[in-house]
N, C-alpha and C positions, 0 to 999 in steps of 0.2 A: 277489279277482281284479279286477283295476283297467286299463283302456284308459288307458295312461300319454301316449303321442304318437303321434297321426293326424295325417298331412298327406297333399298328393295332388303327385305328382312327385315334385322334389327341395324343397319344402318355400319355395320361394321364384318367382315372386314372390307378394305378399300378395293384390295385384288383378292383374286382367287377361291370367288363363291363355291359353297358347299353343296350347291343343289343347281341341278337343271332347268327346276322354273320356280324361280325366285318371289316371292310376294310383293305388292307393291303397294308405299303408302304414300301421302301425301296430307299437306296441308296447306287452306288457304288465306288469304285474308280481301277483305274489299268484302260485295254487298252480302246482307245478311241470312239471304235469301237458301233454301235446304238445294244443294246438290242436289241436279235427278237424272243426270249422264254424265260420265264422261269418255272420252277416248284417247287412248291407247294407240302410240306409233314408234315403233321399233327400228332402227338402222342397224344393216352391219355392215361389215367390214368389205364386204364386196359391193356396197352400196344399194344392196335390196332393202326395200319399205314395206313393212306389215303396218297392218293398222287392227284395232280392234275396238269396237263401240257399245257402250253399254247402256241401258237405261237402267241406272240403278245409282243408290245414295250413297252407295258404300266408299269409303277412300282412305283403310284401316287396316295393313295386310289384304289387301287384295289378289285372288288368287293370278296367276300368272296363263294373260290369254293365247301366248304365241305356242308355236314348238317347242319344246324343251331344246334349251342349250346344250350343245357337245363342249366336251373337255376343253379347255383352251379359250373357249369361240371372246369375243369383245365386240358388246353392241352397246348402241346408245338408246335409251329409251325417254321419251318427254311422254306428258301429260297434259291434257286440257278438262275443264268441266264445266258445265251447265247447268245453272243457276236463275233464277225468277225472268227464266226467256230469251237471257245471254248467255254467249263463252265465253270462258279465259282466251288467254291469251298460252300460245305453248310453253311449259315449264321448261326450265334451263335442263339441257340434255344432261340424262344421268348412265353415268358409265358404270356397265356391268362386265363383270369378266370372268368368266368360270373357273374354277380351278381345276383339279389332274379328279376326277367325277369316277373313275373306272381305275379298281387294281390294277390292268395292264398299261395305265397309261408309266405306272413308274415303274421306269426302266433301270433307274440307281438301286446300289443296295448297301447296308451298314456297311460301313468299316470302322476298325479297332484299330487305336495303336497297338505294335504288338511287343516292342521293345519298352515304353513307356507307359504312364498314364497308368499303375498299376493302383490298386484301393489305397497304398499306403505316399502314392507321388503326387503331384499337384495337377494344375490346369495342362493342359497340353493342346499342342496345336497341329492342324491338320493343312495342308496343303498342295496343290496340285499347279504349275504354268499352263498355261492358257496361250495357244498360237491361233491368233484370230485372221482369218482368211478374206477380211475386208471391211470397208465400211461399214457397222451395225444400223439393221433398222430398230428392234428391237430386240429387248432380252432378258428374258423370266427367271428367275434363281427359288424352287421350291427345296425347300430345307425343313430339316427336322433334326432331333439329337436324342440321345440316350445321356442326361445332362441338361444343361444348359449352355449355350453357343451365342456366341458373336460371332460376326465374317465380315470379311473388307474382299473387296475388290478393286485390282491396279491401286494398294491404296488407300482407297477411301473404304469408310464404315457404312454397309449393308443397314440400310432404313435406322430409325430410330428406337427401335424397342429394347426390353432390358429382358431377361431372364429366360427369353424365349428357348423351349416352345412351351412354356407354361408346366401347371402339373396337372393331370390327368390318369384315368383310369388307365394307366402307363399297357396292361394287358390285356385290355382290350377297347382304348381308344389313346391314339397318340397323336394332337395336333403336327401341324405340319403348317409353315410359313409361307405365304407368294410374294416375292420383291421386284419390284421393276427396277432393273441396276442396268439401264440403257444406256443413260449418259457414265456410268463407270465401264463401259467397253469405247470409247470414244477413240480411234485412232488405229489404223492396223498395227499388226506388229506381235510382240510378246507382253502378255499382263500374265497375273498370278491372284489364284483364287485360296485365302485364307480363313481359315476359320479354327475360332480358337473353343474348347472345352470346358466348361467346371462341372462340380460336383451335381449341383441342386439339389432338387427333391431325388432326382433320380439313384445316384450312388452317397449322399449325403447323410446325416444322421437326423432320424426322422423319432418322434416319439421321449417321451421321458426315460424311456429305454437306451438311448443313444444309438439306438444300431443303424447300424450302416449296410448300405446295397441292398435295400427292402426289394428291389427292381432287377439287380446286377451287380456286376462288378467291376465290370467293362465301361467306359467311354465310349461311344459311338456316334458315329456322325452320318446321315444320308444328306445327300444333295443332288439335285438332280439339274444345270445350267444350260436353259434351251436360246440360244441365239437364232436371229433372224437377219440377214445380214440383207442391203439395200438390190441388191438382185436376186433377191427372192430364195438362195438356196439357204439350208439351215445346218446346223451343227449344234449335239446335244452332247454335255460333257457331264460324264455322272461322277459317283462315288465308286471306285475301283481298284485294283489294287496299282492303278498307276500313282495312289494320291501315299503321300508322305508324311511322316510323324515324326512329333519332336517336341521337346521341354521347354516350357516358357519361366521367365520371374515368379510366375504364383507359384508357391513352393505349398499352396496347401490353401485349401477355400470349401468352406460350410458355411451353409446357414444359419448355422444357432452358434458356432463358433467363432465364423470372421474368416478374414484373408489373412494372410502371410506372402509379403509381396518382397522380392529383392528387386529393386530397381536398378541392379547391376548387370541383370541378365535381362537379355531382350522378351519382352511379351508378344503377341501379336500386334500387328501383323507385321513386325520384323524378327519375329523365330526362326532358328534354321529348323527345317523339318526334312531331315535325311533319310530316316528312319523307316522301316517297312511297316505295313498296315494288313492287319488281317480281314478277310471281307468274309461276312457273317453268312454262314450256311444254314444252320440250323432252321430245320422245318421249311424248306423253299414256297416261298410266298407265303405264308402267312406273317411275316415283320411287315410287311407293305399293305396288307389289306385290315392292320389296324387304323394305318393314316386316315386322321378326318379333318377338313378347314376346319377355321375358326370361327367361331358364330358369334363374339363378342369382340370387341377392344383388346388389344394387349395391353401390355405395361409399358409404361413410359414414364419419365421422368415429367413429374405434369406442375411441379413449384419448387422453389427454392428458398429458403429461411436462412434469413444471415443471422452470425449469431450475435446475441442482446449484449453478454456482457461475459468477462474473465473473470472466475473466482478461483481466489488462494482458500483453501480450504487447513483445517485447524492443522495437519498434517504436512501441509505445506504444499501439495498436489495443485495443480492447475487443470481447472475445469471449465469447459465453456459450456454458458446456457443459452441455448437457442430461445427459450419462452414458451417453445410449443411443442409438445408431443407430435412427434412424427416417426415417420418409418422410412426408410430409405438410408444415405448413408451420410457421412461428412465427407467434404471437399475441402481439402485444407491446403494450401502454399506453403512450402517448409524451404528451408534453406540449412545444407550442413554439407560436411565431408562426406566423400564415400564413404560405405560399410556405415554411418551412425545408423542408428533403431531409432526411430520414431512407430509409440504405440499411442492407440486412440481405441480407450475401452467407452463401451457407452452403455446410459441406462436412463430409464424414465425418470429417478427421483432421487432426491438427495437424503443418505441417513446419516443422525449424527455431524454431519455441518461435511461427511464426504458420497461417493459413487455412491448411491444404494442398489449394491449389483446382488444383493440376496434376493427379491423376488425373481431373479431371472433363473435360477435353482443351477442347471449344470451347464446353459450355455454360458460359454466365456464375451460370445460379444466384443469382442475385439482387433482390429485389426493395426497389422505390425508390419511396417515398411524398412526394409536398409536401404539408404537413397544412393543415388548415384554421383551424388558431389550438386553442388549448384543450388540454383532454384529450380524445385520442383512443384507442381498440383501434384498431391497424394488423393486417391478416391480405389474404392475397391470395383470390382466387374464383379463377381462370383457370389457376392452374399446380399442381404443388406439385414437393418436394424429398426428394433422399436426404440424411439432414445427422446428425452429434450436433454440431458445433459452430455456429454466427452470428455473425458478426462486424457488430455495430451501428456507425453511421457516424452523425453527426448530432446524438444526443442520447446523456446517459449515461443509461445502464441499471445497472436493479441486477435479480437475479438472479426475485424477484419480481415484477417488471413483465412477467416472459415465459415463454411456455409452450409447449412444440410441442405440436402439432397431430398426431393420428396419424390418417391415413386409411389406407381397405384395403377391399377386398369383404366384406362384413360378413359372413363365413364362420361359420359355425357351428363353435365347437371341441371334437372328439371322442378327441379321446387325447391322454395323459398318460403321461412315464415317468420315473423316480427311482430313483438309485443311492446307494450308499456312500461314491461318490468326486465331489466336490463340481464338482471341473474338469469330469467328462463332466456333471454336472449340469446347469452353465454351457452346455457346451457344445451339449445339445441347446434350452434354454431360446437359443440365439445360434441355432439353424434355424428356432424358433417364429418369431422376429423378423424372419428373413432372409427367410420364406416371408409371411409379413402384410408386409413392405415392398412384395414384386414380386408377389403377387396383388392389384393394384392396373386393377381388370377386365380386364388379359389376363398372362398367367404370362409376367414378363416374364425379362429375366438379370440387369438390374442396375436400379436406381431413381434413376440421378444423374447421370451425363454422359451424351453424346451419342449416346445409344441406345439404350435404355427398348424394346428388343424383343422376342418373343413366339420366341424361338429353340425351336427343337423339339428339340434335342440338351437343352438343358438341362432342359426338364419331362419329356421319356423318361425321364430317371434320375432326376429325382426324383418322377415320379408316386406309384408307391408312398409313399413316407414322408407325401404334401400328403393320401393319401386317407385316411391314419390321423390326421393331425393334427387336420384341417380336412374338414369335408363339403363334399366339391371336385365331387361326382359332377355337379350344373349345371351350374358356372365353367366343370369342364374339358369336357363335353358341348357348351356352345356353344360353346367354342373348337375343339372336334372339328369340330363344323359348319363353323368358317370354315376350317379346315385344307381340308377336302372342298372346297370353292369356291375356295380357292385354287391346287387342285394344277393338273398341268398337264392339258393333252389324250392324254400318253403316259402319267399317271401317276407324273411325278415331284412330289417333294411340295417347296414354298421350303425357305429355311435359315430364314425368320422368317414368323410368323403371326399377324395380317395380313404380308400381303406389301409389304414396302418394299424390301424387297432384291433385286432385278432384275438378272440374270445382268452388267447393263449397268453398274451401279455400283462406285466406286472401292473398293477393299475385297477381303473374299478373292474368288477369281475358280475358279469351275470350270473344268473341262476338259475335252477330249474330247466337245466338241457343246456345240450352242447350252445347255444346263442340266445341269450332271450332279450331281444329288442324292447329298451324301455320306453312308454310312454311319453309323446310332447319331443322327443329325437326321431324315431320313426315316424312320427307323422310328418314329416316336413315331406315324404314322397306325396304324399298329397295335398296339405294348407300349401308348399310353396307353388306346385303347379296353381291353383284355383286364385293365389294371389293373382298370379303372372296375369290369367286369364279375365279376375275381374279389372285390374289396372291398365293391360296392353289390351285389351278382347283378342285374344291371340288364341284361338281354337285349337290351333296347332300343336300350341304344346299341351293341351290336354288328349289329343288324339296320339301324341307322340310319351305320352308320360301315360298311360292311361291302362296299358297293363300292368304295370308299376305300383299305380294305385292300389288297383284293386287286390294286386297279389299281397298287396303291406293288411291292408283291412280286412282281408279273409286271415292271412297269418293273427292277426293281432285279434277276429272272435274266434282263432280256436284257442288262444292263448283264455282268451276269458272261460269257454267251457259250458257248459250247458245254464249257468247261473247268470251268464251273462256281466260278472261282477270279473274287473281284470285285478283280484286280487294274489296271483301270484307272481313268482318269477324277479327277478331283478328291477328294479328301478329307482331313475336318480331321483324321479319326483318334483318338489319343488325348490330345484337345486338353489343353496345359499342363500334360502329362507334367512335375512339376519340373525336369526336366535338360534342359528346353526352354528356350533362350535366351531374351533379355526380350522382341527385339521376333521370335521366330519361334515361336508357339503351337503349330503345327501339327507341330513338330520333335520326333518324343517316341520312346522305346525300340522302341516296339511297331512292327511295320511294320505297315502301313496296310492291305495285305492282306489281312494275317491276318486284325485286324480287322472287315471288311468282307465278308469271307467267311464269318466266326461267325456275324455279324448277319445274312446271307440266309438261313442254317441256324434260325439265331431267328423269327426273321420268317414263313419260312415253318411252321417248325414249332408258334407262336401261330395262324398262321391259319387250320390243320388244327385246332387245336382249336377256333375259331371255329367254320369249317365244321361241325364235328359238332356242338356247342351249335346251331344255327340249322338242324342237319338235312338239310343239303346233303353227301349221304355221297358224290356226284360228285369235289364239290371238296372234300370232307375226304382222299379217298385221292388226290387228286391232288399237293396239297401238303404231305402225310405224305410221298410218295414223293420228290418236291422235296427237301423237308427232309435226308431220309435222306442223299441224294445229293449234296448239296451237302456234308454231314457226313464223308460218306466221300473227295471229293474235298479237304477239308481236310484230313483223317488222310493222305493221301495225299501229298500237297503240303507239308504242313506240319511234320508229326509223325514225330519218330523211332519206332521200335520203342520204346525204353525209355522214352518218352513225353517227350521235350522238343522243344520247341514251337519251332518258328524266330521268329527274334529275341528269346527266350531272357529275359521280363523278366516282369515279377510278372502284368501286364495278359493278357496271351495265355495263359498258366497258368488264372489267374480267370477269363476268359471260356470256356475249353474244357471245365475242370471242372465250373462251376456249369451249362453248358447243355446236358451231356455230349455232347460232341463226341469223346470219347474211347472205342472200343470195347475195347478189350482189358483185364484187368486188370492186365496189364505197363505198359501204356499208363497207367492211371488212378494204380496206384502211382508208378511212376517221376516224371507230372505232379505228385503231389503233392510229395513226396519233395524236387523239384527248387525248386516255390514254397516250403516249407518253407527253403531252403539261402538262399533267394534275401531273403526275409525275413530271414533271422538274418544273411547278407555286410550287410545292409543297415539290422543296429543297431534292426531293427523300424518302420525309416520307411518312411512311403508312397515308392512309386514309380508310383504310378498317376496318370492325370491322369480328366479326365470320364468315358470310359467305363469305364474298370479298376475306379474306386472302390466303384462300388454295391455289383462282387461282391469286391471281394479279400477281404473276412472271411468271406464266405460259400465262397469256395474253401477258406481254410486249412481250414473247421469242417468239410468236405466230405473235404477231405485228411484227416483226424484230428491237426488241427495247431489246438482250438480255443484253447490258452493263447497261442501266435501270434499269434492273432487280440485276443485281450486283451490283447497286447503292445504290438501296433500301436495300440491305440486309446488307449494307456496314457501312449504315449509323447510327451514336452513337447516336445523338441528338432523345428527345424525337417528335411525336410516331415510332418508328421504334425498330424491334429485338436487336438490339446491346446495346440500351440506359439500358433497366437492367441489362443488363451483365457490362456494365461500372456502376452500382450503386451497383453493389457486388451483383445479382439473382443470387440464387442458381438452383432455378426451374423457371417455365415460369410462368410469372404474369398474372391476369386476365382481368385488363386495362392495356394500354399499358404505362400509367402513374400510375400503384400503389403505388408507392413512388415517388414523387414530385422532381424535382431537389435538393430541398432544404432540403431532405432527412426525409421531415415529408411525413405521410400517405395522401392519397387521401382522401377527405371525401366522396366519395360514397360509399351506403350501402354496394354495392357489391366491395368488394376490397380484391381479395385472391389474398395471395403470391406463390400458387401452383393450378393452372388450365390449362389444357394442350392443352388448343383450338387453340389461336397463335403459339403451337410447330405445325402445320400441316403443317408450312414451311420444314418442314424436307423433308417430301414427295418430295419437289423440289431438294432439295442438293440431295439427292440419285436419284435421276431420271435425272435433268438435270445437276444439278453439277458435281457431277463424273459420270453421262452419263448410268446408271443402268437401265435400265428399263422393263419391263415385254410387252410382244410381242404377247404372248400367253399363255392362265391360269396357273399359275404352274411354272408361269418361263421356262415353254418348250422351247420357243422361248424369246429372251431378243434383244434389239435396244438397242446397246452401241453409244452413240451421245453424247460426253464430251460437254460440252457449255465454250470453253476458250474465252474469251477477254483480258484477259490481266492484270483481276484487282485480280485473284487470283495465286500464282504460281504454285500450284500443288490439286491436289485432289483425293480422292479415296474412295471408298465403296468396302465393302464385305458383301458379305448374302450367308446365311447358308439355301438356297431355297431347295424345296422339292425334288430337283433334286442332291444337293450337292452344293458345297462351290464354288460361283460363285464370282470372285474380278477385278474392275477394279480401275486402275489409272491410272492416266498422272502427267507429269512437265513440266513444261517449262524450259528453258535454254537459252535463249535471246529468238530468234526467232526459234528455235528449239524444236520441243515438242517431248518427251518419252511417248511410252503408252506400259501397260500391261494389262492384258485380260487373267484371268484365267477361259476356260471353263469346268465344269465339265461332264462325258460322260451323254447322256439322252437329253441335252441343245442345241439348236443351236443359234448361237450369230449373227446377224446381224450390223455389223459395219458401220458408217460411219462418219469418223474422222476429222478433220478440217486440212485435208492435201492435199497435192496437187496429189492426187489419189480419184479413184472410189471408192463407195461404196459396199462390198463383203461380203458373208454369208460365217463364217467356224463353223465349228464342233467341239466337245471337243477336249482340247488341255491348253497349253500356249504360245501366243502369247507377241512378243516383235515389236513394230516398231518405226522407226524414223525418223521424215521428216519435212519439211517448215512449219511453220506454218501458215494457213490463218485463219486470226482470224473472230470470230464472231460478230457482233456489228459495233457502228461507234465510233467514239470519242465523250468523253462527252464534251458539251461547259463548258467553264471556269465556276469555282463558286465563 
């Protein structure tokens, strides 16, 4: 019996925790036997031992037994538990370390350059010399920026991260960095503390609007340098007006634009910085008491793609193709005189035999280097790109000289799923992708033109699938935080997060009062908490998100009105419905209504279970009764007797069945029955747009129509998942025709080749395809229920759940199916197999069985 993974949170970040008594999880392997103690033993730094003992099962976010942590402090904490009458053995020591916990611990304050660094100048760099007073024992470097910052020290480059500090609700939460840069103070003497500036989200252009400085105008830098030197005294060196500014090479750097780099002039960290700095007054302390750690991953460069091959294109252009849709940037080796331009424009797809740089609308996507003589590596710091194509300008390239660059929140990846049929293979391996391009530090909808936004319509449906893929439960936690800071004073929650979208902007436009929050975007203040919570069992963030909720779901039934029907006010509905015209998204079968009317039944029927998870039995029966009500005023309004659903199209079917909005079972049959006709009029293609999709397979499997459901996903012809996987997608597209049969682009505005909204079918292959499914939060309890018919031969999933490495598959063999069932100890599995046996709950273990198959479904009619 083995302590496999102890961390405390979400496992990220490494230094400089954001809370005082940190949660603790763990996972084991060895006998099978249920956990029914463990304990709890704490070191610090002055060599005192706490201990703490429990008789309890729990080893899942555990709450945290000691004292609360002070600012600073660094303990080691192990684990042991107790299982069928034994203990482990103690878990390898895990090291905690607080970070700056109290506004007074920062003592730094912004500074500005005040000569440079102006809206219309480039990157700039900030620096200060360093007289070190002796041998270093240790030395903390907390950093943050108005921008985006790198820093080197004597030298070398300050941790590995990209873009830091991320973006966030910039006014009223602004991450802040911890780097242990010990061994970069090594040696008495003089060193020099540099840190360089760009744009970012901060003063960058944000929005199809292009505007600039949504934050400021200003460049800013805090840092706050706390050395501890081998005889115990210390010295702390902040941001002041002792530190210096100055112009580097990057003569210009955006995000949707690209860099502009002379490699004639020095960058960091060999800049002069002579230059006076202005040290930021405004409103004293309140810049410092926005600082908050990180509660997820940052970004980091986590793969690299050499590129496949060099095409001359009909125009004579040189372009290199990576193969893969990626985000980050090119790495390229050039060789030329000083003063030559080498440009490197990028784009996802090729029109016309050249760049297809029209769906990127106004970003240029570019970046343009004058080299410095020699051979150089070209790569930008300040931007990066959605691209698998480059088109090189300036020098030739060959296929070797260039590599992209993949950046992404360095996520931890936790499931895995694998089928028979090679396209859905592809095809969920193109949401892997699609979902590491746009968790790029905030869940954004696309990675490449002019808009790189945080939409909450798009991460509602796909939560689910990010928290099986990816351990999102941080990412999406602090993006919950800035959701809650953003929303309004009534409780309506933006359409993007952070908020750049302002009722007041060019673009879609609410209605019906100064903001009116559309259905299926707003709700993600509540379906993503409740994901977080069934997938992590993470209490936390529904305690921590949970006024939140409820202020979106009272906002959104006054919006409905005494009728209980959310028929007014703006909404995008069921955006990019396929038989939505190219430039009207919003146009789609479903009425809007309806719609909107399911989601307050959603909404509030999530938040009654909230309520009763967090023991608020007031507002559990408050919004139980809600819910019902708004249910009944749907069937009411909506629903015939024989169960068809006004505007009568696959989306409102799937939405009423999966969230049973339907009480009769004339009603339930007749819905099915009628989505059943409407699939098969319909040749087995989607007809869903954003909100339809998550459930339309989860309806048919509901209806007893699950070979429909394997129809639909089966099938290549456009709209359907498979058709871009047969046009060569690498990632998941954002209509379901972005590239036209005829292999020219869509002409709608919105036309990205990497948006992860239609990957929420993943959700489905892991749940009902190879049978995974979560039972109870946490994956405590899992419902293993393969869904065979017969049109796939085998399938399987694994997750790496908070409990341990959970895997199940099956195959077929004529009529014969094999299944395995890895449970790990903590988990209980709830089987029920498509065999000529009952249904039976076992305990950790592995399981092998083999028997008859009874299949699920009926036969499809001839096509």
């Amino acid at each position: 019996m083995r302590i496999e993974r102890f961390v405390a949170e979400y496992g990220a970040p490494d230094l400089g925790a954001g809370t005082a008594a940190p949660r603790l999880s763990w996972t084991r392997s060895g006998a099978g036997a249920e956990q029914c103690a463990y304990e709890l033993r704490l070191r610090t730094a002055g060599g005192g031992l706490e201990t703490a003992k429990r008789a309890d099962s729990e080893q899942v976010l555990v709450a945290w037994p000691f004292r609360d942590l002070r600012s600073r402090e660094r303990v080691e904490a192990e684990v042991r538990i107790e299982a069928g009458g034994e203990w482990s053995d103690w878990s390898e020591p895990l090291t905690i370390e607080a970070g700056l916990l109290e506004p007074e611990d920062i003592e730094a304050r912004f500074v500005s350059p005040r000569e440079v660094g102006g809206l219309d100048d480039g990157a700039v760099v900030l620096a200060r010399e360093l007289e070190l007073d002796g041998p270093v024992a240790s030395a903390r470097l907390y950093i943050t920026a108005h921008g985006i910052y790198d820093a080197w020290i004597g030298g070398h480059r300050v941790g590995d991260h990209q873009l830091d500090p991320g973006w966030t609700a910039y006014g009223t939460r602004l991450r802040y960095q911890t780097f242990d840069v010990t061994e970069h103070l090594q040696g008495a003497g003089e060193s020099r503390i540099v840190v360089g500036l760009g744009n970012g989200w901060y003063r960058g252009q944000l929005t199809w609007s292009l505007q600039r400085d949504w934050y400021g105008d200003r460049l800013a830098l805090l840092a706050q340098l706390e050395i501890t030197y081998e005889d115990g005294h210390r010295q702390t060196v902040i941001t002041d007006e002792r530190w210096r500014a100055g112009a580097t090479g990057v003569l210009a750097d955006d995000l949707y634009d690209g860099q502009w780099t002379d490699l004639r002039v020095p960058l960091a960290p060999e800049a002069l910085a002579e230059g006076p700095v202005h040290v930021l007054k405004d409103a004293p302390g309140t810049l410092v008491e926005r600082l908050v750690a990180p509660m997820g991953p940052p970004v980091r460069e986590v793969a690299t793609v050499p590129a496949r091959e060099a095409i001359t294109t009909p125009s004579g252009a040189q372009i290199l193709d990576f193969g893969q849709n990626v985000v980050g940037w090119v790495r390229l080796r050039a060789t030329g005189e000083a003063g030559r331009t080498v440009t490197v424009r990028h784009a996802e797809v090729l029109e016309d035999g050249e760049l297809g740089v029209r769906p990127l609308r106004d970003a240029k996507a570019t970046d343009t280097y004058l080299l410095a003589g020699g051979e150089q590596t070209l790569e930008p710091r300040y931007t990066f790109h959605g691209f698998r194509y480059a088109e090189v300008t300036g020098i030739e390239v060959r296929p070797e000289d260039a590599e992209a660059v993949v950046v992404s929140s360095d996520l931890r990846r936790t499931g895995w799923f694998d089928c028979s049929e090679p396209d859905v293979n592809r095809l969920h391996e193109n949401i892997v992708w699609g979902m590491r391009g746009n968790f790029v530090d905030v869940p954004t909808d696309c990675p490449q033109r002019d808009e790189r936004l945080g939409w909450t319509g798009d991460i509602q449906v796909f939560a689910p699938t990010a928290s099986f893929l990816f351990d999102v439960g941080g990412f999406l936690g602090s993006w919950l935080e800035d959701l809650a800071a953003e929303q309004r004073p009534d409780g309506g929650v933006p359409f993007v997060v952070p908020d750049v979208v302002h009722e007041h902007i060019d673009g879609p436009r609410p209605g019906g009062g100064p903001h009116s929050p559309p259905a299926g975007w707003a709700d993600a203040a509540v379906h993503v908490p409740w994901t977080l919570y069934e997938r992590y069992g993470d209490i936390g963030v529904l305690e921590r998100q949970y006024d939140s909720m409820r202020a979106w779901v009272d906002k959104a039934h006054s919006l409905a009105g005494g009728s209980l029907l959310w028929d007014t006010g703006f909404q995008f509905g069921d955006w990019l419905d396929p038989t939505a015209p190219p430039h009207d998204a919003a146009a789609a079968k479903a009425d809007p209504a309806v719609v909107a009317t399911a989601y307050l039944a959603r909404s509030a029927h999530l938040l009654a279970r909230t309520a009763e998870v967090l023991g608020r039995q007031d507002d559990a029966r408050r919004y139980r009764q809600l819910s019902e009500a708004v249910a009944r005023a749907f069937r009411e309004a909506y629903v015939a007797p024989d169960g068809t659903v006004h505007s009568d199209c696959q989306t409102v079917y799937a939405l009423a069945i999966v969230w049973g909005l339907l009480d009769t079972e004339p009603q339930r049959r007749g819905a099915g029955d009628r989505l059943a006709i409407l699939v098969q009029e319909a040749d087995y293609h989607v007809s869903t747009g954003f909100l339809g999709t998550p459930v339309i397979l989860d309806a048919l499997c509901e209806a007893g129509s699950p070979e429909l459901a394997h129809a639909m996903l089966l099938t290549r012809t456009t709209p359907s998942w498979l058709y871009p996987v047969s046009m060569g997608a690498t990632t998941i597209w954002e209509r379901w025709d972005s590239m036209l049969p005829d292999g020219s682009v869509n002409p709608g505005d919105m036309t990205s080749f990497n948006h992860y909204a239609y990957g929420a079918v993943a959700d489905w292959l892991h749940r009902r395809v190879a049978g995974l499914a979560p039972a109870a939060p946490g994956y405590r309890e899992i419902t293993v229920r393969p869904l065979v018919t017969g049109q796939l031969d085998h399938a399987e999933a694994s997750l790496a759940s908070p409990y341990g490495q959970i895997r199940v598959a099956w195959r077929l063999e004529g009529d014969r199916l094999e299944f395995e069932l890895d449970v790990p100890p903590g988990v209980t599995a709830h089987l029920d197999l498509p065999l000529h046996e009952p249904a039976r709950t076992v305990g950790p273990g592995h399981y092998s069985v083999t028997g008859d198959l009874v299949p699920a479904g009926r036969p499809l009619p001839a096509r």
